[in-house]
C-alpha positions, -999 to +999 in steps of 0.1 A: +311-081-091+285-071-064+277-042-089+266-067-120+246-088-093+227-062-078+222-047-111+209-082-122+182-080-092+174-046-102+163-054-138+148-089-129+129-069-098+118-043-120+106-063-148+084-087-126+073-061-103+051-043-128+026-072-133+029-088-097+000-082-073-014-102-047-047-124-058-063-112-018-067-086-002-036-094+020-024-061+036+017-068+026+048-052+022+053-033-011+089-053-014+101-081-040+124-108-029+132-139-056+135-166-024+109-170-001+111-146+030+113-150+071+084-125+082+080-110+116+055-124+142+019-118+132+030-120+094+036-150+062+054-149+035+035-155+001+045-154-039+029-130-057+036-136-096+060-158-108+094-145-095+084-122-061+076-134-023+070-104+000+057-106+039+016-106+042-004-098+075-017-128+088-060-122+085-067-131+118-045-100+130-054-073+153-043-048+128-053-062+100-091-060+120-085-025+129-074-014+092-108-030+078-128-018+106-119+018+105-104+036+074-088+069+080-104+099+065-075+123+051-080+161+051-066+192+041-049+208+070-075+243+062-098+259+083-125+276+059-151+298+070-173+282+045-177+248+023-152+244-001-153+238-033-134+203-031-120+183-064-129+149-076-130+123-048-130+152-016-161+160-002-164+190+021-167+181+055-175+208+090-154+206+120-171+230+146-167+263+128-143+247+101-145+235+068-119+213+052-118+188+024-119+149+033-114+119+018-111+083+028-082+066+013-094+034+012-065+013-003-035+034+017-025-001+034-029-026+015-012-029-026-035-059-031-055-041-061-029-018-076+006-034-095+035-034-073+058-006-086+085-005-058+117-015-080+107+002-112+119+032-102+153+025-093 
């Protein structure tokens, strides 16, 4: 029995998943619950598509401030004696005597403008 209904979520999680998004640029949790959720402190619970509700940062946050004030460059953990020849989307970037190629992952908190995908791979 608990087998058939957790397969049941499964499927019905997987199928809405792949279209739901949220319409803000709400920094939430990449889950998908059918019934409406009981978030932490400091967070709200909001639908995204028809069938999911996840937890959202509330806006007026200190983190959620701090994530839109400062996004994290990302670099590869190299120390080249000369620029690099980076791929698409790195730049090269000199630390004292180092080189290294950076990027700034813009979106690496927030799912708001990519599909949810977190039950389709189950």
């Amino acid at each position: 029995m608990q087998f058939k209904a957790l397969a049941s979520i499964v499927a019905l999680s997987a199928f809405v998943s792949v279209n739901a998004r949220p319409t803000t640029n709400d920094i939430c949790l990449k889950i998908c619950a059918p019934q409406e959720l009981t978030c932490a402190d400091g967070w709200h619970s909001q639908k995204v598509g028809d069938y999911c509700n996840t937890c959202c940062l509330d806006q007026d946050s200190s983190l959620v401030k701090a994530a839109k004030a400062k996004a994290q460059a990302i670099c590869w953990a190299i120390c080249a004696f000369e620029a690099p020849s980076c791929p698409e989307g790195w730049e090269a970037k000199q630390f004292g005597d180092c080189w290294s190629c950076c990027t700034v992952e813009s979106d690496s908190v927030s799912p708001a403008q990519t599909p949810f995908g977190m039950c389709k791979h189950m």
